[in-house]
N, C-alpha and C positions, 0 to 999 in steps of 0.2 A: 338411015342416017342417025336416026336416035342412039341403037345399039352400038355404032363407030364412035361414038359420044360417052357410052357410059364403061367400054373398053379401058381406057386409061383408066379410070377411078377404081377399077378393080383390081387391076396391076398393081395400082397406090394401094389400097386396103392388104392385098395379099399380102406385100413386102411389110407395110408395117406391123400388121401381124405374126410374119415373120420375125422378125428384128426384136418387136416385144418380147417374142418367146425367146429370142436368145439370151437376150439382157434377165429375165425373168428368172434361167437357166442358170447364167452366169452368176448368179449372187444369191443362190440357197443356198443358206448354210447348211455343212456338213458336219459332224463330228467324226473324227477320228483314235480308234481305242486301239494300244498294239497290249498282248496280255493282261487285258482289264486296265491298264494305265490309259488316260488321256493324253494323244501329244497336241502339245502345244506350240500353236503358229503365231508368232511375233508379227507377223504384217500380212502378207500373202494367204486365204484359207484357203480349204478346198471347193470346189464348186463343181457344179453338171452344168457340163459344154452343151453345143448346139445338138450333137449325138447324142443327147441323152448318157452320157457317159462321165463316173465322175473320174477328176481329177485332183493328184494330189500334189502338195511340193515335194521334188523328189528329196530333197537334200534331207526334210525331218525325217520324213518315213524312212527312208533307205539310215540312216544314223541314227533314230530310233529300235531300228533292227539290226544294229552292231555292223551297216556298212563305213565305210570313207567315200568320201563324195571330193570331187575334183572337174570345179567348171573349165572347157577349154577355149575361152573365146573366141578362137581364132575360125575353129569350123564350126562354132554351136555346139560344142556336145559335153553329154553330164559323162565322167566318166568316173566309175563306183567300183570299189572293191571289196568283194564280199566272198568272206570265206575261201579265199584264194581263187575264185574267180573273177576276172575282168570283163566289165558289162560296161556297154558304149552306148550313149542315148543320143540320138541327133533330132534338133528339133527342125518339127513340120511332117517329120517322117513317122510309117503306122508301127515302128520297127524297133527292136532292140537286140543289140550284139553281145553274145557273151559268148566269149573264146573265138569261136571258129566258126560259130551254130547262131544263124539267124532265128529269132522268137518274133511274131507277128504279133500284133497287138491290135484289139479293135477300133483304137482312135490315134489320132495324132499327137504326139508331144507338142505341147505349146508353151511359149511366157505368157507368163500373165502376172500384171504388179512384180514384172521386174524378178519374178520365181518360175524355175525352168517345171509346169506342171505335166505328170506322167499319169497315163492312166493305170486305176487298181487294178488291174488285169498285170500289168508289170510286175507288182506286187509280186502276187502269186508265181507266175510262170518264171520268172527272173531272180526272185529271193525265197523264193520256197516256200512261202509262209501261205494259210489259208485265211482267204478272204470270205468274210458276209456281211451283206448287204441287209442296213433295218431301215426298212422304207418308211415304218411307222413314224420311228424316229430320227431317221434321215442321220443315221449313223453306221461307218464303216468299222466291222469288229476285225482287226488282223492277227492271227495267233501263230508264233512259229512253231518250227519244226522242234524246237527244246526246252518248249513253254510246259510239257509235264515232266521233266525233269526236276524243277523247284522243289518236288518233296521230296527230300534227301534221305528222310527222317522214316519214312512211311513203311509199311509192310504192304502195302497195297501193290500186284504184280501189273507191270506196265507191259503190254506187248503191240506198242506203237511203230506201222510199217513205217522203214524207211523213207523220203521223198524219191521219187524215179524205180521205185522195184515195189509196185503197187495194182498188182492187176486187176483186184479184187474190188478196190476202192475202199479198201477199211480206211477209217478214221481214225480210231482207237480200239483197244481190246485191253479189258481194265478184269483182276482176277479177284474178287476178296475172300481171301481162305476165312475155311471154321474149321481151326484146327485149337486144341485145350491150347497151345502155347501161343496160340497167336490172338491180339485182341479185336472183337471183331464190328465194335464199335469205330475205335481211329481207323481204320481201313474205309469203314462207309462214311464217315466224314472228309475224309482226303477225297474219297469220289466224289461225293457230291460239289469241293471245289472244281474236280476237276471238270465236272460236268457245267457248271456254272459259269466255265470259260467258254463254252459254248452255246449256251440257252441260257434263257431267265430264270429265275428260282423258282416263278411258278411253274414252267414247264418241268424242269426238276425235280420237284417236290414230286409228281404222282409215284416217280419211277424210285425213287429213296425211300419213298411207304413203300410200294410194294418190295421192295428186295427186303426191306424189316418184317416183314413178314416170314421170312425163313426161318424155322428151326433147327434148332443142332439134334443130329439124330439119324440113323439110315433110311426110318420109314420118313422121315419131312421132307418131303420134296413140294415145292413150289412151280405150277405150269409154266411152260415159255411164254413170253410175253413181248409182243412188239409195241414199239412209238413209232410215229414218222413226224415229224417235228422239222421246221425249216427247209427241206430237202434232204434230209438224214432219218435213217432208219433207226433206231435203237432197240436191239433186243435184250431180254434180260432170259438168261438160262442156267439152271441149277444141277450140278451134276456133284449132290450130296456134297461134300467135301467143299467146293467151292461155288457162289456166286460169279457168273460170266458177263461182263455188259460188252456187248460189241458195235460198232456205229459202222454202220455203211454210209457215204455218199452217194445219192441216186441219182438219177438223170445222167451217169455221163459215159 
């Protein structure tokens, strides 16, 4: 009789610890960076849902990343145009449409404060761009596909795969010639921005010493050298003539 007694109360404890952890979920802050810039949320932030999944408002992220955003009242749905693609968001559903081609998403679109929120995973697989996750700092980094492009100016060789023709999973493959007419200072400065769009400076910093360690010369050759940082591989390789850093994405 006891035990049919103390039944109830555990049910009560379960759920409100449940419920805790959602509300808990619901209201850590996030930060949001799209190319090292911060965007900024007027009312609505981002937060991790009950999945453990965070969510963003779509309309900044998506028009922080050069989309148009268009609410349709009438069935719930965000509808975005990006890069002459048509992407349909209906909320409650794990789903999003773009053209013809259903993309599964691992949580639901929700409102919330009144903002149609989508999860990062959208991001990525819907606007191309790469997403990572700082749990330290409970900040989302998002960099697109035309984020190394900005150095107009540089000598530095870019041989960034396309999105969709990537079998390999490179990331980037960055060249820095030593050649008399090229200078080879600004070329490893442009790297190390570029590098710093995706790691901290101090993870940075090893791999910038070691490639200044290179000599100009046939006999200076420098060993291969790997980082694994974040979930990325980073090799550094010298084949005389030029400095090679190439990043692989692992795990996937």
């Amino acid at each position: 009789m006891k035990l049919k007694k103390k039944v109830p109360m555990l049910i009560i404890m379960a759920l409100f610890i449940a419920i805790t952890g959602m509300a808990m979920a619901a209201t850590t802050s996030v930060r949001v960076f799209v190319d090292g810039s911060e965007v900024q949320f007027p009312d609505q932030k981002p937060i991790i849902n009950s999945d453990n999944r965070t969510l963003v408002p779509v309309r900044f992220v998506s028009e922080a990343l050069g989309a148009e955003v268009e609410w349709l009242a009438p069935t719930r749905t965000v509808k975005i145009n990006y890069n002459d693609k048509l992407i349909l968001l209906e909320v409650g559903l794990k789903q999003a449409v773009i053209g013809t081609s259903v993309v599964t998403l691992d949580t639901k679109t929700e409102i919330v404060g009144n903002r149609t929120m989508v999860p990062l995973r959208f991001v990525s697989e819907c606007l191309g761009a790469e997403v990572e996750w700082q749990a330290v700092e409970q900040a989302v980094y998002i960099t697109t596909a035309n984020s190394d492009q900005a150095l107009v100016d540089s000598d530095l060789i870019l041989k960034t795969p396309p999105p969709g023709d990537n079998e390999n999973h490179v990331n980037l493959i960055a060249l820095v010639y030593y050649k008399y007419s090229t200078p080879v200072e600004p070329q490893i400065t442009d790297l190390q921005e570029l590098l710093e769009k995706r790691f901290t400076t101090e993870q940075v910093k090893p791999i910038i010493d070691y490639i200044k360690t290179k000599q100009v010369g046939e006999s200076a050759h420098i060993p291969v050298k790997d980082w694994s940082i974040d979930g990325k591989l980073i090799r550094v390789s010298d084949s005389i003539l030029a400095i090679t850093v190439t990043i692989w994405n692992q795990g996937e």
